[in-house]
N, C-alpha and C positions, 0 to 999 in steps of 0.2 A: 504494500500500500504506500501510497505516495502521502506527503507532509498533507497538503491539502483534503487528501482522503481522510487520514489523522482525525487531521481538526475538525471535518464534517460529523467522523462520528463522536467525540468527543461531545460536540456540541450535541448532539442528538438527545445524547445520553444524558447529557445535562437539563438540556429540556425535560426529558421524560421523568426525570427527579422533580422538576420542578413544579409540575404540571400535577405529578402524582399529587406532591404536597400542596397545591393548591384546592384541588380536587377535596381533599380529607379535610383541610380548612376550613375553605369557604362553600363547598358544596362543587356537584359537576356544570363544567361548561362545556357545548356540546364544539360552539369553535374551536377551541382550545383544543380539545382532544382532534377535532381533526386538522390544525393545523400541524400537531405534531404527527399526524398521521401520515399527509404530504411530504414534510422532513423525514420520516423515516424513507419516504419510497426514493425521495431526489437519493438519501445517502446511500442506498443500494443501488440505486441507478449510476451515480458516482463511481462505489465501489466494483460494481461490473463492467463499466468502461474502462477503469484502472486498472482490469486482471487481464484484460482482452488479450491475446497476441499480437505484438507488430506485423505488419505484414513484411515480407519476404524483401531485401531489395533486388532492385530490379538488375538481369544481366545486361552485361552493354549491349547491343549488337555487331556482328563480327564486323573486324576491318577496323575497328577504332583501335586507337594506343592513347594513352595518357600518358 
């Protein structure tokens, strides 16, 4: 995982604490749960384009020299 993958899910995670604890608090909010709902999906969205394979590079074609 890459730095910026990192910090996405950190933050995530931090959200979901926060969220919990507000939740027990002050009672459920329906935004709120699902806007960390959305943050969950971007972070694995995130994290699944960060695991991806690079693609291949590419051969020259013949007859070139560098």
């Amino acid at each position: 995982m890459s730095g910026p993958t990192k910090t996405m899910t950190v933050l995530t995670c931090a959200a979901l604490v926060l969220t919990t604890a507000y939740t027990v608090a002050l009672g459920s909010s329906g935004w709120l749960w699902f806007g960390l709902v959305v943050l969950v999906v971007a972070t694995i969205g995130m994290a699944a384009a960060d695991s991806s394979v690079p693609p291949s590079p590419r051969s020259r074609p013949p007859g070139t020299t560098s």
